[in-house]
C-alpha positions in Angstrom: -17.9 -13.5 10.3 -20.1 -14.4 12.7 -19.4 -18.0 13.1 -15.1 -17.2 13.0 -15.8 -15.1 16.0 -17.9 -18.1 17.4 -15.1 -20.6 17.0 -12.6 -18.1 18.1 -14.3 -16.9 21.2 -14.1 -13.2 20.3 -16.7 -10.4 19.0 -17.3 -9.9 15.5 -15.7 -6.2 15.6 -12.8 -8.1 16.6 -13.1 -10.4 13.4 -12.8 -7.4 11.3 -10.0 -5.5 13.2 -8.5 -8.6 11.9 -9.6 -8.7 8.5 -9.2 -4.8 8.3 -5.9 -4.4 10.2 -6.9 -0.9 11.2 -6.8 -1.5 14.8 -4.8 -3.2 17.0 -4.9 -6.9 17.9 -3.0 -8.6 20.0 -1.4 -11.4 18.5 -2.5 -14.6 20.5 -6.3 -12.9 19.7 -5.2 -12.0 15.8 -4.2 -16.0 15.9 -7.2 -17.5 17.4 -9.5 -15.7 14.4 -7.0 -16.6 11.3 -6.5 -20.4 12.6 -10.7 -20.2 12.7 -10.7 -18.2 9.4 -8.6 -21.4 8.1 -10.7 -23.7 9.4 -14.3 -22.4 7.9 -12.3 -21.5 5.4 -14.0 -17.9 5.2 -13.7 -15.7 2.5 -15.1 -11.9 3.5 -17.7 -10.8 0.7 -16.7 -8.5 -1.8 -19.9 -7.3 -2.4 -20.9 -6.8 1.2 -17.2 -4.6 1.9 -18.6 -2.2 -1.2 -21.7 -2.0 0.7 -19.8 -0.9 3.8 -17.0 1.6 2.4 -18.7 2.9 -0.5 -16.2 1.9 -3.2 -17.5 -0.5 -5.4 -13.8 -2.1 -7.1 -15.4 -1.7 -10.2 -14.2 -0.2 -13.4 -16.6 -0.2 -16.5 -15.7 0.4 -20.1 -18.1 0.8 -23.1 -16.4 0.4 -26.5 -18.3 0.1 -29.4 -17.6 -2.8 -31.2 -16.9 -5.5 -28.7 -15.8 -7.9 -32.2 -13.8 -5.9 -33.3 -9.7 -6.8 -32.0 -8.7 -2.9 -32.1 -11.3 -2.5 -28.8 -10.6 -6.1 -27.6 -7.2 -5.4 -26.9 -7.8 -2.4 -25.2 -10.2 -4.2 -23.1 -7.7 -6.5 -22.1 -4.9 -3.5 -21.2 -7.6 -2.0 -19.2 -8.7 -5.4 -17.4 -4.6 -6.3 -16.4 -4.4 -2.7 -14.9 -7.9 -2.8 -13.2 -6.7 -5.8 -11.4 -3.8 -4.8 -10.7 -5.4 -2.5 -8.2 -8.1 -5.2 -7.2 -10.2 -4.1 -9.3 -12.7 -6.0 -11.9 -14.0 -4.8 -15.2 -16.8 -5.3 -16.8 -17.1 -4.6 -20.6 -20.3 -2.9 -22.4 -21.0 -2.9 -26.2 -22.6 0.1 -27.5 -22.9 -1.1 -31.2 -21.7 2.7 -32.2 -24.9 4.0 -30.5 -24.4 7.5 -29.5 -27.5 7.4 -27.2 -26.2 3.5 -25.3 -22.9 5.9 -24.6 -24.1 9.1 -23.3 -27.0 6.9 -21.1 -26.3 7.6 -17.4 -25.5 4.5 -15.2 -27.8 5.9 -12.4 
């Protein structure tokens, strides 16, 4: 962000009003920072936006058989909706381990 606010001449809260579109820009500023966006070709991190807002996109589901087709199709329903809400999924395998399930995550 720091170097599209560089390029664009503008301050890096003003990068992310962009970004964001919670707050007003005007538009020959909001221009300025995409045509410098475009030409760094930035992408904002995912990773670093979770860090910010506290939400983490991510959706985890434990089945306990990962080989067997019954759970991989569920998988895959759950993965289509998950990012359907830009969200990603990531898949755990608890071999039918009672104890693997009821771990905490923490």
């Amino acid at each position: 962000m720091k170097d599209v606010a560089k390029l664009a001449g503008v301050s890096i809260a003003t990068v992310s009003n962009v970004l964001s579109g919670n707050k007003y820009v005007s538009p020959e500023l909001r221009e300025k920072v995409l045509e410098s966006i475009d030409r760094l070709q930035y992408r904002p991190s995912k990773i670093a936006r979770s860090l910010k807002i506290k939400k983490s996109f991510l959706v985890g589901l434990m089945v306990p058989d990962i080989t067997n087709p019954y759970f991989a199709e569920i998988a895959r329903g759950v993965e289509s909706v998950a990012l359907e809400h830009d969200y990603q999924m990531f898949l755990c395998n608890s071999d039918g381990e009672k104890s693997r399930e009821e771990a905490p995550f923490a």
